[in-house]
Structures are given as structure tokens and as C-alpha cells.
MMTF fields as JSON, N, C-alpha, C and O atoms, coordinates in Angstrom:
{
  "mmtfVersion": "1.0.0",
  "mmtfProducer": "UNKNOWN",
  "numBonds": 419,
  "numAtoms": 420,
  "numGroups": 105,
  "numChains": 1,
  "numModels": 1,
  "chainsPerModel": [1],
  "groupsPerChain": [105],
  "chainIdList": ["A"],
  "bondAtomList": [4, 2, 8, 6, 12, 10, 16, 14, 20, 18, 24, 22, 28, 26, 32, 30, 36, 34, 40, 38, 44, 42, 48, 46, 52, 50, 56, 54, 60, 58, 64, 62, 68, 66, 72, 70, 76, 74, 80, 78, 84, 82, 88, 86, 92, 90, 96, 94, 100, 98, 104, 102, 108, 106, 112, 110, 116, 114, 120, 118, 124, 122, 128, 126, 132, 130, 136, 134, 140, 138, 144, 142, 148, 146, 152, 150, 156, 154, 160, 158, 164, 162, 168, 166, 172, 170, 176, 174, 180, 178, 184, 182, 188, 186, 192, 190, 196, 194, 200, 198, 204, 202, 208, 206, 212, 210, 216, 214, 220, 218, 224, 222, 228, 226, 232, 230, 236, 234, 240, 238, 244, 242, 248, 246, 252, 250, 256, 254, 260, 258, 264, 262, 268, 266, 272, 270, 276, 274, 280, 278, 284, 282, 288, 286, 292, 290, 296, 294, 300, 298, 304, 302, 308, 306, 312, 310, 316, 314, 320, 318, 324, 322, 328, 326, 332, 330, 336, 334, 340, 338, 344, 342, 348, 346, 352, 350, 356, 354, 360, 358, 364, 362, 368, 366, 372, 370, 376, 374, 380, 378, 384, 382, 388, 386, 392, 390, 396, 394, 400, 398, 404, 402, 408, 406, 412, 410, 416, 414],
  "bondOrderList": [1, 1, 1, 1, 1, 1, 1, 1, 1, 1, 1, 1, 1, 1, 1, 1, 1, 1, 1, 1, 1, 1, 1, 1, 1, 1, 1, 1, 1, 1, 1, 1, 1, 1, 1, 1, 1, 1, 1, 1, 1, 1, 1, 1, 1, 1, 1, 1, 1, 1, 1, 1, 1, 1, 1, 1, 1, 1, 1, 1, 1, 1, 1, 1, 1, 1, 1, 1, 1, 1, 1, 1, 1, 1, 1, 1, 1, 1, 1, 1, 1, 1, 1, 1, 1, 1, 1, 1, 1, 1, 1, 1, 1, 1, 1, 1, 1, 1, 1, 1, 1, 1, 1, 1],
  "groupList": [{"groupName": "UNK", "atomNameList": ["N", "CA", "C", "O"], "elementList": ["N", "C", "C", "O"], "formalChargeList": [0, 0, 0, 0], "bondAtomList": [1, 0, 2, 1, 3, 2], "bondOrderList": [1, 1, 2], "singleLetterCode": "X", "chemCompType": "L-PEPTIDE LINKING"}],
  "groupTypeList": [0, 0, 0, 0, 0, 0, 0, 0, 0, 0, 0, 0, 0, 0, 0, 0, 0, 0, 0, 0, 0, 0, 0, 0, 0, 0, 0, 0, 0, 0, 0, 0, 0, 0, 0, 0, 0, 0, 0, 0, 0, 0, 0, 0, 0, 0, 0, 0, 0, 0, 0, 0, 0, 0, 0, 0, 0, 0, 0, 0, 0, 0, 0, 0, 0, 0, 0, 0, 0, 0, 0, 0, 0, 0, 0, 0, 0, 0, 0, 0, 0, 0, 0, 0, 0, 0, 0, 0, 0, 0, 0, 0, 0, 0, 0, 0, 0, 0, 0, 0, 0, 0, 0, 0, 0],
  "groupIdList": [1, 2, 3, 4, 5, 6, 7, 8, 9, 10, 11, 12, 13, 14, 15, 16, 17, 18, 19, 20, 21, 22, 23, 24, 25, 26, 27, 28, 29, 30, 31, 32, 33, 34, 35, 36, 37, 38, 39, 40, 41, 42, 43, 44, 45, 46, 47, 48, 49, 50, 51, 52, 53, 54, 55, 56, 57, 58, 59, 60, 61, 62, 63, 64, 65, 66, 67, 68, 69, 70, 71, 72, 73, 74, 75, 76, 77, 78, 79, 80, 81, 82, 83, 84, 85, 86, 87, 88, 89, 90, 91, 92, 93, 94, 95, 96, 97, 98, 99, 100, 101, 102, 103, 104, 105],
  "secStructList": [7, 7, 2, 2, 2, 2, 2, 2, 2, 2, 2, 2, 2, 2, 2, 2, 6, 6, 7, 7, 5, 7, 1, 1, 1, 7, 7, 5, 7, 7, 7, 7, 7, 6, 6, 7, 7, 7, 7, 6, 6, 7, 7, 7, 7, 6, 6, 7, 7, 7, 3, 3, 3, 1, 1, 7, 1, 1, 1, 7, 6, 6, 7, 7, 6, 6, 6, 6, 7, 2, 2, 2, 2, 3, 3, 3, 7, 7, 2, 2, 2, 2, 2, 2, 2, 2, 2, 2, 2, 2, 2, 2, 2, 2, 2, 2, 2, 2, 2, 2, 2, 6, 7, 7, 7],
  "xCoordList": [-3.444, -3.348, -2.317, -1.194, -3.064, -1.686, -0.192, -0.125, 0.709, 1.942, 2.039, 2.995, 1.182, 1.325, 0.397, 0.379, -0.441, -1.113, -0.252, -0.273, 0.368, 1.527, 2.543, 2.718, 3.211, 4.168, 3.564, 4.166, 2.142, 1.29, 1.555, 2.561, 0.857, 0.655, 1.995, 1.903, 2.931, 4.238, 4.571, 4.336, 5.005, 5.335, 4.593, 5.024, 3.608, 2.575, 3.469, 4.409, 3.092, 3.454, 4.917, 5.39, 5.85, 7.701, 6.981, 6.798, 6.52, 6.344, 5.634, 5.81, 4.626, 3.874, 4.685, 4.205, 5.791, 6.518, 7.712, 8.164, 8.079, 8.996, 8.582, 9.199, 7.336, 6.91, 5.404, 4.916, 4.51, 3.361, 2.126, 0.925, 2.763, 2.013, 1.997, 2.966, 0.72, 0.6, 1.621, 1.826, 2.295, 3.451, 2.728, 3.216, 2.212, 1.343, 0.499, 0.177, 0.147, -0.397, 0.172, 0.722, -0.157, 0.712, -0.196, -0.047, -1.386, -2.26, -1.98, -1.846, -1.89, -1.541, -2.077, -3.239, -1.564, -2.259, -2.327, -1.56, -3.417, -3.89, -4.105, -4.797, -3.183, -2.658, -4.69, -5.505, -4.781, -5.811, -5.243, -4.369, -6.255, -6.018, -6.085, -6.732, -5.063, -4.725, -6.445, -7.249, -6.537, -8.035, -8.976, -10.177, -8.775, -10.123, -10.3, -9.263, -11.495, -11.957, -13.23, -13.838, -13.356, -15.13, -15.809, -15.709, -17.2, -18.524, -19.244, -19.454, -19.663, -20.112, -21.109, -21.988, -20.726, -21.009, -20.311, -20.497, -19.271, -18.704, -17.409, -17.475, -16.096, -15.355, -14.187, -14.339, -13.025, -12.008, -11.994, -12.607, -11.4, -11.635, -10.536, -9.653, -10.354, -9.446, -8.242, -7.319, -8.225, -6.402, -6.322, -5.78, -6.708, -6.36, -5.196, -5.401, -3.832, -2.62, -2.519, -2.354, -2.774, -2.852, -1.366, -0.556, -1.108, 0.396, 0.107, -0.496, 0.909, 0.984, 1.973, 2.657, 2.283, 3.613, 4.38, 3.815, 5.508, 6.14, 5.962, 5.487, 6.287, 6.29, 4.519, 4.015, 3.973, 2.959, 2.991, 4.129, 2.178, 2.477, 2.268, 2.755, 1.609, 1.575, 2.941, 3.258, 3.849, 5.119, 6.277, 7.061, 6.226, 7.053, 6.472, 6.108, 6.58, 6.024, 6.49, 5.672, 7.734, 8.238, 8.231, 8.965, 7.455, 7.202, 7.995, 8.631, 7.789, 8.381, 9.836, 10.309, 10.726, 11.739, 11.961, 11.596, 12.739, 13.18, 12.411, 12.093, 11.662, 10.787, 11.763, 11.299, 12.561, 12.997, 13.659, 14.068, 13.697, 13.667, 11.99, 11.476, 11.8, 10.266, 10.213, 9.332, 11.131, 11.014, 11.337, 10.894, 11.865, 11.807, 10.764, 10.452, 10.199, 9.242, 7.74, 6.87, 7.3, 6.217, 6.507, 7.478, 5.144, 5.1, 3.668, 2.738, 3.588, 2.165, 1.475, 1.915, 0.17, -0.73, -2.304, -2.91, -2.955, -4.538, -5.357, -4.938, -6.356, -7.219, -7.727, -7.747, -8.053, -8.591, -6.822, -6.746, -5.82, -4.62, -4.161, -4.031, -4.065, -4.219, -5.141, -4.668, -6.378, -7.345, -7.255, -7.219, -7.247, -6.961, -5.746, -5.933, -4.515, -2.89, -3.642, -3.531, -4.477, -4.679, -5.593, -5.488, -6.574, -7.231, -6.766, -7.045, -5.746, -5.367, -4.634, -4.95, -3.462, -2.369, -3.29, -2.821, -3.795, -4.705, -5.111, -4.555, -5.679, -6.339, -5.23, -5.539, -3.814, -3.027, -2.283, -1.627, -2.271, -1.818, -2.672, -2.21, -4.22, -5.137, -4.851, -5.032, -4.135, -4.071, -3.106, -2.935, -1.89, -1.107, -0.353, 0.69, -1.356, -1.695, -2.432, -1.747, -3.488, -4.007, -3.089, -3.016, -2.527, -1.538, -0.586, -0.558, 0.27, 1.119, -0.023, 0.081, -0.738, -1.408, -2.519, -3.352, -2.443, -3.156, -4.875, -5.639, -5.333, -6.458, -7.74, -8.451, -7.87, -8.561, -10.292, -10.757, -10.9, -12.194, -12.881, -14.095],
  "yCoordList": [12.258, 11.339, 10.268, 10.391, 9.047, 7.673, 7.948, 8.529, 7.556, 7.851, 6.739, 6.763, 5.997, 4.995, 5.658, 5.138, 6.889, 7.346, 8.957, 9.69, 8.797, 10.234, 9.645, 10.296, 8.841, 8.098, 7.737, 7.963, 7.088, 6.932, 7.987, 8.065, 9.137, 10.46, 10.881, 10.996, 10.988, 12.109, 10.492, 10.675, 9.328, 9.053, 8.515, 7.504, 8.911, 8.929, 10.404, 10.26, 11.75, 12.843, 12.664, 12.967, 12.15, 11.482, 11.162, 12.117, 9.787, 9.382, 9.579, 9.039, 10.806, 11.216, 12.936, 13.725, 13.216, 14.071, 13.244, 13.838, 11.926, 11.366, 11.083, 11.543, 10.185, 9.78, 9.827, 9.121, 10.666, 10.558, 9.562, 9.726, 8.883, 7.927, 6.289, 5.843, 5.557, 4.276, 3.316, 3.189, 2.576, 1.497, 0.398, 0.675, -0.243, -1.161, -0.646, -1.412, 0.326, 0.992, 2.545, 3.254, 2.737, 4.396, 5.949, 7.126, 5.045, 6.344, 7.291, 7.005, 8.977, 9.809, 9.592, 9.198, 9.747, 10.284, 11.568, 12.466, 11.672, 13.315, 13.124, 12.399, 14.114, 14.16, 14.893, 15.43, 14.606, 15.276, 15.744, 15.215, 17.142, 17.651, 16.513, 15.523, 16.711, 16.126, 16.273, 17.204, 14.447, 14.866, 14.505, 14.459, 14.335, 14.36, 13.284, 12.633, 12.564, 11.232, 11.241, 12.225, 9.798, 10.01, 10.236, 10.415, 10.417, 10.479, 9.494, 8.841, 9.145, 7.679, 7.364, 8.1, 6.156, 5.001, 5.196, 4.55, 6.531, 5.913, 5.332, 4.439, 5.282, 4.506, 5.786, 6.858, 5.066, 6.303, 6.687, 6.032, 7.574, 7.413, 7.021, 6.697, 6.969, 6.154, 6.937, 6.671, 7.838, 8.325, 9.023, 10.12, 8.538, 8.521, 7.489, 6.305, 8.303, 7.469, 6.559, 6.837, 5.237, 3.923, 3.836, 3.999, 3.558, 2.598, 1.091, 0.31, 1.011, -0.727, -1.606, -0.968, -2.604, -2.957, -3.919, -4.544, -3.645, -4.185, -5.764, -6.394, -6.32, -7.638, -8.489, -8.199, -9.337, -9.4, -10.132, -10.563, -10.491, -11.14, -12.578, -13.463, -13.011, -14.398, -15.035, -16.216, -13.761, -14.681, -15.466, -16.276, -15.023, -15.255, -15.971, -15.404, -17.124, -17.921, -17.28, -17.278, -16.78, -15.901, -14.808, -14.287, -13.776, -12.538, -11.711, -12.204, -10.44, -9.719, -9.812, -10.079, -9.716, -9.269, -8.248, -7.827, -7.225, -5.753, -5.441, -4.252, -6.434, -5.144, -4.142, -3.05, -3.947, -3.334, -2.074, -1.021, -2.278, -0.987, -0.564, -0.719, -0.064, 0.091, 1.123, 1.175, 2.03, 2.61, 1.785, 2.223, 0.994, 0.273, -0.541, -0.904, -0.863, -2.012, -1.556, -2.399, 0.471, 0.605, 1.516, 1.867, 1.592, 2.079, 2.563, 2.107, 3.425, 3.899, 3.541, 3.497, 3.222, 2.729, 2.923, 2.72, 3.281, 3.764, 2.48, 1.327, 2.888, 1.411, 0.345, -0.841, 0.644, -0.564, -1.948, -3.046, -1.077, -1.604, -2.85, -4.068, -1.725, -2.323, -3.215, -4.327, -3.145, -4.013, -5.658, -6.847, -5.153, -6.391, -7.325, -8.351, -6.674, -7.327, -8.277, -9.499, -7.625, -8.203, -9.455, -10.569, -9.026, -10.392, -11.692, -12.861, -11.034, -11.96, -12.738, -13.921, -12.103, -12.66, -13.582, -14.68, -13.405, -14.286, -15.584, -16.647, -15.55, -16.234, -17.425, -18.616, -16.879, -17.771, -18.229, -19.263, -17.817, -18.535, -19.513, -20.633, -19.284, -20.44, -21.448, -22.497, -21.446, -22.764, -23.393, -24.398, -22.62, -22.682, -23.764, -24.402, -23.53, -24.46, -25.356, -26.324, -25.873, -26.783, -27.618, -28.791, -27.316, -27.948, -28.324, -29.548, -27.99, -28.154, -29.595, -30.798, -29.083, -30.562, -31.352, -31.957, -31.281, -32.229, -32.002, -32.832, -30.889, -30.637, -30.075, -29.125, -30.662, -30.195, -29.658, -30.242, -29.031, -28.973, -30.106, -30.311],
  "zCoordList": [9.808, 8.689, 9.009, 9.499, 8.557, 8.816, 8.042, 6.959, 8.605, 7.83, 6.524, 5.749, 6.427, 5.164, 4.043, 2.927, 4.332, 3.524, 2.808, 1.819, 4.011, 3.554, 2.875, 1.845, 2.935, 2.204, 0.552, -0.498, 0.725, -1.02, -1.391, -2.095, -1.119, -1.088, -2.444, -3.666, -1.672, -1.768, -3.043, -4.238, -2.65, -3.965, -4.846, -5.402, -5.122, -6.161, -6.693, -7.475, -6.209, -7.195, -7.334, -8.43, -6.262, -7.04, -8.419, -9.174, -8.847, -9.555, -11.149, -12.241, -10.545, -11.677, -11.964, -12.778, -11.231, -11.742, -12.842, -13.821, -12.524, -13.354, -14.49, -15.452, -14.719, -15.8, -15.646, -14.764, -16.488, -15.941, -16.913, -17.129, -17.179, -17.97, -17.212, -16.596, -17.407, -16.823, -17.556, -18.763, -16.306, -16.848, -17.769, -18.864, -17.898, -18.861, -19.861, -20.768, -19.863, -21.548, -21.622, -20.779, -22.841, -22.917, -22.499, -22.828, -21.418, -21.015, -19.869, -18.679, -20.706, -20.072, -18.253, -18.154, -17.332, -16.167, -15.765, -16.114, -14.893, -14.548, -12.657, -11.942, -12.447, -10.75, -10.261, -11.01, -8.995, -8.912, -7.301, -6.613, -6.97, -5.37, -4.735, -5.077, -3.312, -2.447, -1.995, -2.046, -1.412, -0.214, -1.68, -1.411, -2.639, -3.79, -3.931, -4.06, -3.985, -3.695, -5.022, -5.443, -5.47, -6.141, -5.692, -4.479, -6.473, -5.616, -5.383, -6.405, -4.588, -3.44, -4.775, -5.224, -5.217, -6.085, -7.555, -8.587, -7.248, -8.895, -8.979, -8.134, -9.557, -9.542, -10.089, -10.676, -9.573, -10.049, -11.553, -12.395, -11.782, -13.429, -13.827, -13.033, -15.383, -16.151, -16.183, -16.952, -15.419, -15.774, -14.177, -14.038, -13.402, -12.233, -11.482, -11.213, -11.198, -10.953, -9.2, -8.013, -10.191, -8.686, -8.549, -9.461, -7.301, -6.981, -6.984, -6.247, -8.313, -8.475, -7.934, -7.135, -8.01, -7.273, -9.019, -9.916, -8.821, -10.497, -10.346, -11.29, -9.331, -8.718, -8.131, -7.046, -8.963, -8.226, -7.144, -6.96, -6.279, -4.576, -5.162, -4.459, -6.369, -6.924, -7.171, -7.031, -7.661, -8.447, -7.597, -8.09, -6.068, -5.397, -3.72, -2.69, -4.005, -2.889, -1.404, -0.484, -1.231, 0.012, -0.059, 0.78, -1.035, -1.003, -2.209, -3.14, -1.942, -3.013, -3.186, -2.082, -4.038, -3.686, -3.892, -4.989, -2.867, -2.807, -2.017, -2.055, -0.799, -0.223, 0.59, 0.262, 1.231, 1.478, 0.392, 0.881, -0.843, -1.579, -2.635, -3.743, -1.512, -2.118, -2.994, -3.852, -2.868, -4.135, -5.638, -6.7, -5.585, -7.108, -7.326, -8.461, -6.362, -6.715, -6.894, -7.115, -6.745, -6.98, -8.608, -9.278, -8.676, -10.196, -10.305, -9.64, -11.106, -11.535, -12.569, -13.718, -12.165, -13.197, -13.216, -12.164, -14.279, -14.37, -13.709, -13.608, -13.381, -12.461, -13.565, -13.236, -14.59, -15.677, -15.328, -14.778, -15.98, -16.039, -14.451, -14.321, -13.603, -12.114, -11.892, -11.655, -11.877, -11.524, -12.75, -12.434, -13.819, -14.931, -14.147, -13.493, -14.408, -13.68, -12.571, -12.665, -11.427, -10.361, -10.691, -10.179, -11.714, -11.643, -12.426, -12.161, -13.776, -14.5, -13.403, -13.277, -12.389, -11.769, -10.534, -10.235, -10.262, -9.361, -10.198, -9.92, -10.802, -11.733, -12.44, -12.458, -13.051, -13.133, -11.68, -11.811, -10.719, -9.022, -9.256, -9.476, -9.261, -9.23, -9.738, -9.12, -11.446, -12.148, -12.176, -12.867, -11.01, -11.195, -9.711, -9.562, -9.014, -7.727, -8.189, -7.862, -8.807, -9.098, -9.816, -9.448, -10.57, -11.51, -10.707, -10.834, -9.902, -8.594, -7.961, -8.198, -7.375, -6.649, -7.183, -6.508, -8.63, -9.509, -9.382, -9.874, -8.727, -8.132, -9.181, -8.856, -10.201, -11.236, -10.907, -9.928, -11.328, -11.03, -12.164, -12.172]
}
């Protein structure tokens, strides 16, 4: 196993031993066996614990800050929650560069 998958691994359960609820809404999470994956075409379920990052990669033109303390900068969160963050935060970079270089559609 890659050591970046052993590292998710171990602080995912750090994390869902500290607080086991998603940081952006108040839904319980549920740890599942190590190695347990969906079944080929469905999607994780809703209280399955993602590593989010607190910082999105939009807000900071030179990167995160703290990468070097990565333990503060991840956090747990259900995939509806995660996946939304990601598209809203994309989505305002977009208008947010256009507006920067006057580039309207």
C-alpha cells in the first residue's frame, strides 16, 4: 500500500475518533472496514467520512497556508458537503478571474 494512502487511512480514524460528525453540516459519520469500497457504479454514501482540506486551493493564489502542518488544515466531511464546497469554490475562482481581467462571457 502507498504511504499517502496509509497516512488518509490512520488520520481519517484520528479524526473520526475526535469528532465524528461532518465539519459543514451536523451529519453523524459512520467509519467503515479498512479496504471497503462501493459497488462499481454506486457512489459513497452520505455518512461516509471524506478528508476535506479547511483551506480551499481557490483562496490562496500561492497555495495553502500551513501546508506543512497538515494536521490542521484537514478535516472531515460527508461527500454531498465535500463535493458542493468543491464546486461552489471553483465556480466563485471562475468569477472571480473574470472580474480580475474584465473577461465577461
Amino acid at each position: 500500500m502507498q504511504t499517502r494512502q496509509k497516512y488518509f487511512r490512520k488520520r481519517r480514524k484520528q479524526l473520526m475518533e475526535e469528532h465524528p460528525f461532518c465539519s459543514w453540516c451536523p451529519k453523524r459519520l459512520q467509519m467503515y472496514p479498512d479496504g471497503w469500497r462501493p459497488k462499481d457504479g454506486y457512489s459513497l454514501p452520505d455518512d461516509f467520512p471524506t478528508i476535506d482540506h479547511l483551506y480551499s486551493r481557490f483562496w490562496f493564489w500561492n497555495g495553502r497556508p500551513n501546508v506543512y502542518q497538515r494536521e490542521q488544515t484537514l478535516v472531515l466531511s460527508c461527500p454531498p458537503c465535500n463535493q458542493g464546497r468543491a464546486k461552489r469554490d471553483e465556480q466563485e475562482h471562475i468569477w472571480r478571474h473574470r472580474w480580475k481581467t474584465g473577461s465577461f462571457p
